[in-house]
N, CA, C and O of each residue as an XYZ file, in Angstrom:
712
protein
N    -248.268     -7.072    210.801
C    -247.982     -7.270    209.394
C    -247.861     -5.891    208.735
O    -248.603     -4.926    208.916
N    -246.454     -6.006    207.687
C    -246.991     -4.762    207.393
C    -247.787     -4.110    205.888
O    -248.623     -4.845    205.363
N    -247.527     -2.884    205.308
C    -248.623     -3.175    204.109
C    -247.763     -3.763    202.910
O    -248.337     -4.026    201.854
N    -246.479     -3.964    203.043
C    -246.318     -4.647    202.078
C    -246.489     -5.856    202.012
O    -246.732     -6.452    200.962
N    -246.387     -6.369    203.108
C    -246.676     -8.174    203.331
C    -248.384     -8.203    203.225
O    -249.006     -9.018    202.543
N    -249.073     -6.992    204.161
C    -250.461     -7.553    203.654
C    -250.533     -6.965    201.906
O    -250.955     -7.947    201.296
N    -250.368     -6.133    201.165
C    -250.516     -6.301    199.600
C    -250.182     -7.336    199.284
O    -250.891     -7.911    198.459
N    -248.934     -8.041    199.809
C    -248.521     -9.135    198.890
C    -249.462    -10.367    199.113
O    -249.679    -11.190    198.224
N    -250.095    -10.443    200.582
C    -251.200    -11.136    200.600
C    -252.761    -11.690    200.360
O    -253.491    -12.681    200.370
N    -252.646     -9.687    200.049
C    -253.734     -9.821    199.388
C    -253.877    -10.058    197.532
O    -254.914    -10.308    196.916
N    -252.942     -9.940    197.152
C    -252.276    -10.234    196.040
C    -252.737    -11.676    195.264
O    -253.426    -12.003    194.299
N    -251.768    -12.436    196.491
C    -251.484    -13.780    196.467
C    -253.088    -14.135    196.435
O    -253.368    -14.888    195.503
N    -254.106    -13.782    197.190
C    -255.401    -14.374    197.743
C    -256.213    -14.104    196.424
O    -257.108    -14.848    196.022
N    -255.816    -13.004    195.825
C    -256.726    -12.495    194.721
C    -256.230    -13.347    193.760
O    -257.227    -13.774    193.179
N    -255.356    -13.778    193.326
C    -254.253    -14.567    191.972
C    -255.214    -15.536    192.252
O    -256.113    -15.599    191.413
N    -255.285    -16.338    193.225
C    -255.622    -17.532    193.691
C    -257.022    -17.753    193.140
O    -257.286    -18.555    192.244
N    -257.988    -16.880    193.827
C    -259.101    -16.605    193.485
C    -259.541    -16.818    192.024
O    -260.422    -17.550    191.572
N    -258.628    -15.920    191.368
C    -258.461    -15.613    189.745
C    -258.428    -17.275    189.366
O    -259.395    -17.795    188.809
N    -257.308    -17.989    189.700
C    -257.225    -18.959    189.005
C    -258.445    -20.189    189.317
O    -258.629    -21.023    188.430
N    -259.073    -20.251    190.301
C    -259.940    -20.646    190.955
C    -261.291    -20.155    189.915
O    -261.962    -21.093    189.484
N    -261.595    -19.134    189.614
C    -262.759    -18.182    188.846
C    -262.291    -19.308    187.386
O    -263.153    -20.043    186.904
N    -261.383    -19.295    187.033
C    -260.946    -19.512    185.504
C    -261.297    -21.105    185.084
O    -262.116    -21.649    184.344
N    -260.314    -21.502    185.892
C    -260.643    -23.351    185.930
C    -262.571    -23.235    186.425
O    -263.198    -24.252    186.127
N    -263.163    -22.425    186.914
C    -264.524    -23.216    186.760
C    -265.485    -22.585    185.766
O    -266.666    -22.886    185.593
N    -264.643    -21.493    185.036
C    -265.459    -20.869    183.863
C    -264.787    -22.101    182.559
O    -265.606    -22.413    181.694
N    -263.485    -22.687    182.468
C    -263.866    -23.896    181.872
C    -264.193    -24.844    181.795
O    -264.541    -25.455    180.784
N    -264.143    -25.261    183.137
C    -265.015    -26.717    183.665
C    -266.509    -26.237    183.149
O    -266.842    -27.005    182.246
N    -267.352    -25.419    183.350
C    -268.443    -24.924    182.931
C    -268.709    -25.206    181.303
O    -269.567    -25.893    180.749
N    -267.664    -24.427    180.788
C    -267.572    -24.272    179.438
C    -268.180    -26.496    178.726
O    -269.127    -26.958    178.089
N    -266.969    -27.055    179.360
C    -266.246    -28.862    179.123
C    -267.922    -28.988    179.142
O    -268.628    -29.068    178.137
N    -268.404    -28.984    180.604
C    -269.497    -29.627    181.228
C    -270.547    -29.388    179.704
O    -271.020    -30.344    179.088
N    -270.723    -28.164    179.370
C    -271.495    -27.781    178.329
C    -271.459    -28.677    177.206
O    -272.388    -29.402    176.850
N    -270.335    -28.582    176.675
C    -269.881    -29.795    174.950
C    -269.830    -30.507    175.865
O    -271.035    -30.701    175.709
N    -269.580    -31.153    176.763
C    -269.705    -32.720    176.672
C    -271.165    -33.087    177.241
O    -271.609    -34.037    176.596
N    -271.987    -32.685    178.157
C    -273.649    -33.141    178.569
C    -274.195    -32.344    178.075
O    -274.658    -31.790    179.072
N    -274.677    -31.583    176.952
C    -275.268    -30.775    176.024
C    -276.083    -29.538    176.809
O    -276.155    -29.384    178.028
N    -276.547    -28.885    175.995
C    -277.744    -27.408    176.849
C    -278.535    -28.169    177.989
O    -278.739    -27.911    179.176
N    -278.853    -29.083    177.258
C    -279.702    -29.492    179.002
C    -279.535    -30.008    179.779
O    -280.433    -30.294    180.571
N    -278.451    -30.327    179.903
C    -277.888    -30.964    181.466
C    -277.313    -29.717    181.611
O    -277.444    -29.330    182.772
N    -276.624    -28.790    180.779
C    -275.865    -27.895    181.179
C    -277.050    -26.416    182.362
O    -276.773    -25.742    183.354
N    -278.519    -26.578    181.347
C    -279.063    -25.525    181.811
C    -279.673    -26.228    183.255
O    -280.351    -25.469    183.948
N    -279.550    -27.099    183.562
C    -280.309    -27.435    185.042
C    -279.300    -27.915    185.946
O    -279.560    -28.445    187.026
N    -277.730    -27.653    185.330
C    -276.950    -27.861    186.641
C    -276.947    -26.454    187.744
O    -276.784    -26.410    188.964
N    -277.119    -25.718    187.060
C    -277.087    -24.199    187.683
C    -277.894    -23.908    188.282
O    -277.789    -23.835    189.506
N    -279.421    -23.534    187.385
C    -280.967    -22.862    187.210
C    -280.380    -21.567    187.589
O    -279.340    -21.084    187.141
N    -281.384    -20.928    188.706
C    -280.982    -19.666    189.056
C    -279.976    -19.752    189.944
O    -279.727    -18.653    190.439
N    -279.251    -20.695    190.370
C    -278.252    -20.156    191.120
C    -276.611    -19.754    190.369
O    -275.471    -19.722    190.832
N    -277.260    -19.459    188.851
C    -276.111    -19.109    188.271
C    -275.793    -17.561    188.211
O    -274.798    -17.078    187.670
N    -276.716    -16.917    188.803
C    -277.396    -15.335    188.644
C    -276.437    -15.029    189.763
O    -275.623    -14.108    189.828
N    -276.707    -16.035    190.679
C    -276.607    -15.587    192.317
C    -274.881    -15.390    192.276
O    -274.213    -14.457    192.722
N    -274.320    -16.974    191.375
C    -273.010    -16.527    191.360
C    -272.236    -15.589    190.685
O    -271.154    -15.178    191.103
N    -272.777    -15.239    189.635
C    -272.445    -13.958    188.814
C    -272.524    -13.085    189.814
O    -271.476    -12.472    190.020
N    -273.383    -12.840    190.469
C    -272.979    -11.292    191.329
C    -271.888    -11.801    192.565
O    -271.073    -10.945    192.908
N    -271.826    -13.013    193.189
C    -270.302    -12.672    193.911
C    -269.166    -12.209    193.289
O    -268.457    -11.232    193.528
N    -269.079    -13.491    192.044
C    -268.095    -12.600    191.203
C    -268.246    -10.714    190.760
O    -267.307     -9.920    190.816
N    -269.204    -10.490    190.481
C    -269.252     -8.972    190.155
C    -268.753     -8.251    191.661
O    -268.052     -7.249    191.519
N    -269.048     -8.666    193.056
C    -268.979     -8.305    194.393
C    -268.075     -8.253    194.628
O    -267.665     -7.210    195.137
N    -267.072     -9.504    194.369
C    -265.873     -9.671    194.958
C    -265.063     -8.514    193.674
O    -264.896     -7.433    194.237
N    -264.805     -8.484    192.932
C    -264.553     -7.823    191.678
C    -264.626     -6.693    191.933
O    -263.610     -6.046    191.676
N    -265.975     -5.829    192.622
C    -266.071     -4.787    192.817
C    -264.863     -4.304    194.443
O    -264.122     -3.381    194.780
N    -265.230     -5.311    194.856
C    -264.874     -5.012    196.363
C    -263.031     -4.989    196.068
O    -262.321     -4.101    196.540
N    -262.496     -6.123    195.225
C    -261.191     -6.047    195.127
C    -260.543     -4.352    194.761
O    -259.713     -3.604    195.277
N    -261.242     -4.318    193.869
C    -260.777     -2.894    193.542
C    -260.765     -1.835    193.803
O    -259.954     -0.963    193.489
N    -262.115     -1.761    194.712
C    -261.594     -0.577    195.643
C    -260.878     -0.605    197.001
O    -260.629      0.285    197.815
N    -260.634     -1.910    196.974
C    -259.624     -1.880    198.216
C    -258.526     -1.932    197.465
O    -258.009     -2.896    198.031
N    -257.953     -1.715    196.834
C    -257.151     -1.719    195.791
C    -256.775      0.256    195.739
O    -255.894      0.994    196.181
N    -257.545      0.350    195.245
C    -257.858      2.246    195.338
C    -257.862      2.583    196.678
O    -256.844      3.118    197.117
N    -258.763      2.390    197.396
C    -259.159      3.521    198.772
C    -258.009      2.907    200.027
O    -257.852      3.567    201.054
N    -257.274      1.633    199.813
C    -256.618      1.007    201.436
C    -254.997      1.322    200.893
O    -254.272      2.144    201.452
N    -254.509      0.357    199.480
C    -253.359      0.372    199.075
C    -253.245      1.606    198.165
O    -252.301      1.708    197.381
N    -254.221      2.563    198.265
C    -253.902      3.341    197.175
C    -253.603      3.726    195.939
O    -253.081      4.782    195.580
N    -254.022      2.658    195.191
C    -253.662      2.077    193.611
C    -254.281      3.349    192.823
O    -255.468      3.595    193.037
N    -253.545      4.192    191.909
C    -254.468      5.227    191.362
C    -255.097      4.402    190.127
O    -254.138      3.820    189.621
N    -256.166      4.111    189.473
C    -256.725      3.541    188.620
C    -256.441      4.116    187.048
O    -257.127      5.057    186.650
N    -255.556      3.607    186.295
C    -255.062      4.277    184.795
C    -257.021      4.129    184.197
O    -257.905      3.404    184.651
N    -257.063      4.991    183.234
C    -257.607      4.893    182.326
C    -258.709      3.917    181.705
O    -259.883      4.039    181.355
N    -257.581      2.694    181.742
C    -258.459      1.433    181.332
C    -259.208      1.108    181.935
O    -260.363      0.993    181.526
N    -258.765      0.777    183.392
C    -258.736      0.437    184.528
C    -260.416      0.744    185.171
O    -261.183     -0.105    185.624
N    -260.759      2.881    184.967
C    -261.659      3.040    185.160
C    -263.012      2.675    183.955
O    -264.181      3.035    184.093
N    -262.401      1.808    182.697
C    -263.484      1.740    181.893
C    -263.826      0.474    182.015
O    -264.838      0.034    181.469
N    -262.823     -0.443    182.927
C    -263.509     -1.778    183.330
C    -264.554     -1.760    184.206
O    -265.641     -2.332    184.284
N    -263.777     -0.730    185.024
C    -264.763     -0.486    186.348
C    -266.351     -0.204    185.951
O    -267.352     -0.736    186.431
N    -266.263      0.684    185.043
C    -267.643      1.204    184.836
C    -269.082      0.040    184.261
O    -270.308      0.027    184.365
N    -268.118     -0.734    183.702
C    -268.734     -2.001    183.654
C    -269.261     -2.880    185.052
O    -270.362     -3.324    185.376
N    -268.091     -2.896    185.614
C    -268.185     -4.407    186.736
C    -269.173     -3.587    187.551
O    -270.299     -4.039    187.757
N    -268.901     -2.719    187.897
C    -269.611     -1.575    189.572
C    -270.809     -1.772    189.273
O    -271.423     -2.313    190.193
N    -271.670     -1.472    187.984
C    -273.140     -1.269    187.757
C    -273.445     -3.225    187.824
O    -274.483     -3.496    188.429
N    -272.860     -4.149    187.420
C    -272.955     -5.202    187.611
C    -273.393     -5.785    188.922
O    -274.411     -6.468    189.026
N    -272.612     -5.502    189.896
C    -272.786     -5.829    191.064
C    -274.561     -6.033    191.494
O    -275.203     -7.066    191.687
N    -274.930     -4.760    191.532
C    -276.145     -4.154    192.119
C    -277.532     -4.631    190.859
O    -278.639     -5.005    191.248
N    -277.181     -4.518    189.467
C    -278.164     -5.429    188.559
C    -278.306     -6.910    189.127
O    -279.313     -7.412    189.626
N    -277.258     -7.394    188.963
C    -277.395     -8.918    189.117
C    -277.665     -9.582    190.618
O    -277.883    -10.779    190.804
N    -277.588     -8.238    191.974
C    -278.156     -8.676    193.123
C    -279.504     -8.802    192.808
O    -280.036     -9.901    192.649
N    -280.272     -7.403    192.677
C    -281.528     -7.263    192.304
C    -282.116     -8.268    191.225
O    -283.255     -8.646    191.501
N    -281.471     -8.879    189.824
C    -282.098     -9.824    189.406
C    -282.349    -10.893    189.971
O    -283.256    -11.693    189.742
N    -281.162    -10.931    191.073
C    -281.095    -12.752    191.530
C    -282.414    -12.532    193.212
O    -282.945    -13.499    193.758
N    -282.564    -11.442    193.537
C    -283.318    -11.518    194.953
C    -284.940    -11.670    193.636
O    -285.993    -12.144    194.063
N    -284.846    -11.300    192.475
C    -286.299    -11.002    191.925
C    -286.151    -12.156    191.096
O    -287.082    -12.268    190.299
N    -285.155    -13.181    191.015
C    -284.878    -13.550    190.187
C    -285.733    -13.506    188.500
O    -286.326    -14.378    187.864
N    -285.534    -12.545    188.315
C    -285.762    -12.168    186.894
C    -284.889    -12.445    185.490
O    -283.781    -11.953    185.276
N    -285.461    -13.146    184.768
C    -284.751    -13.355    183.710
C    -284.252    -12.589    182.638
O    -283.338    -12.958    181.900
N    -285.030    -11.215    182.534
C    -284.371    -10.090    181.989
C    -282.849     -9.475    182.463
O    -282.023     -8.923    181.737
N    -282.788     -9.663    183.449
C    -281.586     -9.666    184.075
C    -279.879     -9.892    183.025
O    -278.890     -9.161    183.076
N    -280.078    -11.088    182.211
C    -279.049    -11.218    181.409
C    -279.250    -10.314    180.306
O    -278.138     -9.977    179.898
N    -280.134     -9.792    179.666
C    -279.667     -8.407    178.766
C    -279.434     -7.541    179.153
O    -279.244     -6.826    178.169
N    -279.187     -6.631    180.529
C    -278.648     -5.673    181.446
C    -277.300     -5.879    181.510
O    -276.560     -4.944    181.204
N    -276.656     -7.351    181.987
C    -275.765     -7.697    182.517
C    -274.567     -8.424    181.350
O    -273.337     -8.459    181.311
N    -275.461     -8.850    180.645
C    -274.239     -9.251    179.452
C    -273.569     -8.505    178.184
O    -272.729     -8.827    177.344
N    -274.322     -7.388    178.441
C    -273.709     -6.125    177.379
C    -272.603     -5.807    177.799
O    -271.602     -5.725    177.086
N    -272.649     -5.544    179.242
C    -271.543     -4.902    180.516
C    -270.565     -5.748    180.814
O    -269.478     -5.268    181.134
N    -270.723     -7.047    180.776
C    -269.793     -8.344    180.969
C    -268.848     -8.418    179.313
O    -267.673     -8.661    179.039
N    -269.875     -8.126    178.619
C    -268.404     -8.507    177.532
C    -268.169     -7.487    176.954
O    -267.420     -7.626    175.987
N    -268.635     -6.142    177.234
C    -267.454     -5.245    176.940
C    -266.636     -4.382    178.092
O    -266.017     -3.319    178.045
N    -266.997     -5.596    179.441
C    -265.747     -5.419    180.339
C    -264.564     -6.449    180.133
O    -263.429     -6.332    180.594
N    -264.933     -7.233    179.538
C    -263.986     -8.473    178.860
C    -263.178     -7.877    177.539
O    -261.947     -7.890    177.560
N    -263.878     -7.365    176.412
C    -263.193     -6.987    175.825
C    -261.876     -5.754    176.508
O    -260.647     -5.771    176.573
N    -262.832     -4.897    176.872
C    -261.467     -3.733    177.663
C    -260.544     -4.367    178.282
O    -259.396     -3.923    178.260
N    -260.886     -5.646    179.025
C    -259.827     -6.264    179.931
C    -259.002     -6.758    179.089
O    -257.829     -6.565    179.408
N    -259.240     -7.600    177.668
C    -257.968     -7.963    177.043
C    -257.207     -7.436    176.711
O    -256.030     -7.786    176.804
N    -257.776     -5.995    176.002
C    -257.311     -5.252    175.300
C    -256.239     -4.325    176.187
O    -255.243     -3.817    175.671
N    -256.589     -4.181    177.584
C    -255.608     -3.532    178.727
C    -254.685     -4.686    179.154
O    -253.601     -4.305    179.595
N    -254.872     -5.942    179.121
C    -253.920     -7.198    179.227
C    -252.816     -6.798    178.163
O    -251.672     -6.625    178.585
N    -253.051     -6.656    176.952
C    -252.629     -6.538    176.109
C    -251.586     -5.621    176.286
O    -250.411     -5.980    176.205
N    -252.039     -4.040    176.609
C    -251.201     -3.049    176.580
C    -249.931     -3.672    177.466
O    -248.796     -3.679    176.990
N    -250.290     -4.317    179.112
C    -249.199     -5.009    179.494
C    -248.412     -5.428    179.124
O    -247.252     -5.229    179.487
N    -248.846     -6.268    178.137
C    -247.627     -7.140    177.851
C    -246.927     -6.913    177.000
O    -245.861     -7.506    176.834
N    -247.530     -5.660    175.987
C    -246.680     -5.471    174.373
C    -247.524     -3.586    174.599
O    -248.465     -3.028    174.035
N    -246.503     -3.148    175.765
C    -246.523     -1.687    175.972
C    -246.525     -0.652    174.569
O    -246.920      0.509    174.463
N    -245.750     -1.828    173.281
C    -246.127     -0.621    172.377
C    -247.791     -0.435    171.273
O    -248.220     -0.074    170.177
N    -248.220     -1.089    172.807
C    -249.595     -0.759    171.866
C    -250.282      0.258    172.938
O    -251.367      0.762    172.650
N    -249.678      0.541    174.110
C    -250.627      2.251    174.205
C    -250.618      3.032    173.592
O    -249.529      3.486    173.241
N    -252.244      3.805    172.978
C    -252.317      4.827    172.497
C    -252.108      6.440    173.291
O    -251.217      6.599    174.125
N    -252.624      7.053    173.076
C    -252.306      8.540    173.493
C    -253.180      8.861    174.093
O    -253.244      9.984    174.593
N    -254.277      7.793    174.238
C    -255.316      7.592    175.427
C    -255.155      7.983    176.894
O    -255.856      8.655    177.651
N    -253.964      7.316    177.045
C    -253.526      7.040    178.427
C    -252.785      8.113    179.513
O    -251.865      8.845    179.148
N    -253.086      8.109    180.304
C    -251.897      9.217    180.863
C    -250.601      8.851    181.192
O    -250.413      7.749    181.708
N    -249.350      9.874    180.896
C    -248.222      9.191    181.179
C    -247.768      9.473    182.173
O    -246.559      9.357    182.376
N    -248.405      9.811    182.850
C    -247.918      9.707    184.553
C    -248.456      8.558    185.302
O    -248.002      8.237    186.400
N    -249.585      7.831    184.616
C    -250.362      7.322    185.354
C    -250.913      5.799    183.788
O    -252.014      5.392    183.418
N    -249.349      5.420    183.311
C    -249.593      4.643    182.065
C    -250.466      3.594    182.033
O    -250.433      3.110    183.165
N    -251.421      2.825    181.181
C    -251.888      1.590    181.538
C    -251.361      0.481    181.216
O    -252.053     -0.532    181.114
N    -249.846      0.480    180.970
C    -248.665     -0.514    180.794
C    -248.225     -0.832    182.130
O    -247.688     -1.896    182.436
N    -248.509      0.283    183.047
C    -247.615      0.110    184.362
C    -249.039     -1.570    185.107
O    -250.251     -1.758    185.213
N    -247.941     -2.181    185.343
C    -248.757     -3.600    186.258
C    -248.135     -3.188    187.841
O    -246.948     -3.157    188.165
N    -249.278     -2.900    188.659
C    -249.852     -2.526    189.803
C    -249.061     -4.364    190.347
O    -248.111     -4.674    191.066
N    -249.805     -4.951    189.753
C    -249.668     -6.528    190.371
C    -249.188     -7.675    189.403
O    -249.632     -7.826    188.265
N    -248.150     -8.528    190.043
C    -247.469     -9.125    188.696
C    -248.053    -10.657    189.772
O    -247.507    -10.563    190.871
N    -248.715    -11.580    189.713
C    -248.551    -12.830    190.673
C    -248.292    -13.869    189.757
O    -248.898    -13.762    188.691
N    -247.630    -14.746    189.874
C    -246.946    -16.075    189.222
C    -246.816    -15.830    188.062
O    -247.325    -16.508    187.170
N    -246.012    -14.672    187.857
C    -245.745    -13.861    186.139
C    -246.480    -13.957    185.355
O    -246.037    -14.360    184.280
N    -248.021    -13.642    185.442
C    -249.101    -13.382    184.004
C    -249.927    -12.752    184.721
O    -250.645    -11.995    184.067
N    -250.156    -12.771    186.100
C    -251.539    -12.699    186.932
C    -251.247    -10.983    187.848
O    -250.681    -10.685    188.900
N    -252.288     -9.852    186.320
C    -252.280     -8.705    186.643
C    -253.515     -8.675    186.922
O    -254.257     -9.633    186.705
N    -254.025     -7.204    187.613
C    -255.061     -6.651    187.498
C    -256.064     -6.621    186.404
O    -257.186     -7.031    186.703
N    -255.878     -6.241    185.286
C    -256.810     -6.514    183.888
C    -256.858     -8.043    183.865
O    -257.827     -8.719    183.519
N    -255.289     -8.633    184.421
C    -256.041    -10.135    183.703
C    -256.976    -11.111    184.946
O    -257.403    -12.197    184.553
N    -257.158    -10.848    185.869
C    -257.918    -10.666    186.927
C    -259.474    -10.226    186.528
O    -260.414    -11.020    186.556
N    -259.583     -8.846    186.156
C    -260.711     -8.311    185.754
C    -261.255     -9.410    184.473
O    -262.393     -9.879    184.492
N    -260.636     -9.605    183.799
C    -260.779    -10.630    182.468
C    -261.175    -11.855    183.039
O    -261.912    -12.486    182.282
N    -260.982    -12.315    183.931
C    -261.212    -13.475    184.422
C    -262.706    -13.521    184.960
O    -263.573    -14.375    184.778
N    -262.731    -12.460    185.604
C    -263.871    -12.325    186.052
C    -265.420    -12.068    185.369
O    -266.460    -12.653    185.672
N    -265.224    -11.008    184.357
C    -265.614    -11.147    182.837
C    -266.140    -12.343    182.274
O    -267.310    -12.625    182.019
N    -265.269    -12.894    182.143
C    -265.569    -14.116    181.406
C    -266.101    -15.198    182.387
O    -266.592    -16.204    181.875
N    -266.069    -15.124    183.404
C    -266.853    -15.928    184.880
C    -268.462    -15.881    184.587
O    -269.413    -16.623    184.343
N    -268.032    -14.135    184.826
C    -269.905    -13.863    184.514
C    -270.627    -14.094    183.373
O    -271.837    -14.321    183.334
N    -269.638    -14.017    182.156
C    -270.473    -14.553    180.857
C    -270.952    -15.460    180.809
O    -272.098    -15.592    180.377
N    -270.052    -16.623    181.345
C    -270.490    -18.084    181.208
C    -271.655    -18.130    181.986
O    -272.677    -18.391    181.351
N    -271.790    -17.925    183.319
C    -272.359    -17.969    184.137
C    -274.024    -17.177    183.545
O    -275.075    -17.818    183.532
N    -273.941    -16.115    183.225
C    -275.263    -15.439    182.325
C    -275.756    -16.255    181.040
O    -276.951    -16.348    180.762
N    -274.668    -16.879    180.229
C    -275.207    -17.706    179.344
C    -275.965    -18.632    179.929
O    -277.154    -18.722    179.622
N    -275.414    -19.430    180.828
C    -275.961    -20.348    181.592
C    -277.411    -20.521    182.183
O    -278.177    -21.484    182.197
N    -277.521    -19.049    182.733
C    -278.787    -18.191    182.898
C    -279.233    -18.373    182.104
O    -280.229    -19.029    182.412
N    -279.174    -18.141    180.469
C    -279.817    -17.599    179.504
C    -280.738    -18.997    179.150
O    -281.903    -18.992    178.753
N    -279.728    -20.413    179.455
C    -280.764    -21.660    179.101
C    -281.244    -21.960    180.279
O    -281.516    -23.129    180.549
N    -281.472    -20.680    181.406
C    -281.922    -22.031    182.645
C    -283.848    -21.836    182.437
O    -284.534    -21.103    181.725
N    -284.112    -22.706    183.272
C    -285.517    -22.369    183.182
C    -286.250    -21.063    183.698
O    -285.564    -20.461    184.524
N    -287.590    -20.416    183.394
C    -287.789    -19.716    184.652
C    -288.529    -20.016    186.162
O    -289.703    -20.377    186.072
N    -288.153    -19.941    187.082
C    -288.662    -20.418    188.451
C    -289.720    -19.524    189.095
O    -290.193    -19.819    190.193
């Protein structure tokens, strides 16, 4: 295979993923308004911690195979999502092996203002005349690395994921402690 067929595969696997992450951050969301906080907080308990960090894992792991295999140079934005998700990973292992409930004020500061950056770099995508002078122009954060079933970039990927872990930490936030 070669690396363009495996990028495009790994592409395809990540889109997938993405849309997979999304439909169960609103099924989550539904489940909530329709069986209220407390059915909502004991469908999870702590194993909502546990899934927040695959998502932060896989998230982390996408992207640097992204950087270090396909060589993706990371614009700007890109590294201010990162700085979010990376420290995520390793909080929310350690909360979920200690399972500690402090855990969601570490992790949800970092989750939604990796969500916000992610829209806001979605954004630049799609309506390029909103980069500022932030950015480098050799290295723009308009340029989409990955286009899958025409909406499904990198930021909106990262956004997805974002908002995975929020739900998922809120979720935390009503579960019991064990």
């Amino acid at each position: 295979m070669s690396d363009v067929q495996t990028l495009s595969a790994y592409n395809k696997v990540l889109a997938l993923l993405t849309l997979v992450a999304l439909v169960g951050a609103v099924v989550l969301i539904v489940y909530r308004l329709v069986k209220g906080p407390e059915s909502a907080r004991d469908l999870l308990g702590s194993g909502a911690i546990w899934l927040a960090w695959a998502v932060a894992a896989v998230a982390t792991a996408g992207s640097l195979i992204y950087s270090e295999y396909f060589h993706f140079v990371p614009c700007r934005l890109c590294w201010f999502q990162r700085i979010f998700m990376y420290p995520m990973s390793l909080v929310l292992l350690v909360g979920s092996i200690r399972k500690e409930m402090v855990v969601k004020y570490y992790a949800l500061p970092l989750s939604l203002l990796g969500l916000a950056t992610s829209i806001y770099h979605y954004l630049v995508q799609v309506f390029p005349s909103l980069e500022g002078s932030g950015c480098d122009p050799t290295n723009p954060c308009s340029a989409r690395y990955v286009e899958e079933f025409g909406f499904i970039s990198i930021p909106f990927m990262a956004g997805v994921g974002f908002t995975l872990i929020t739900v998922l930490l809120l979720f935390y936030v009503k579960a019991k402690e064990e």
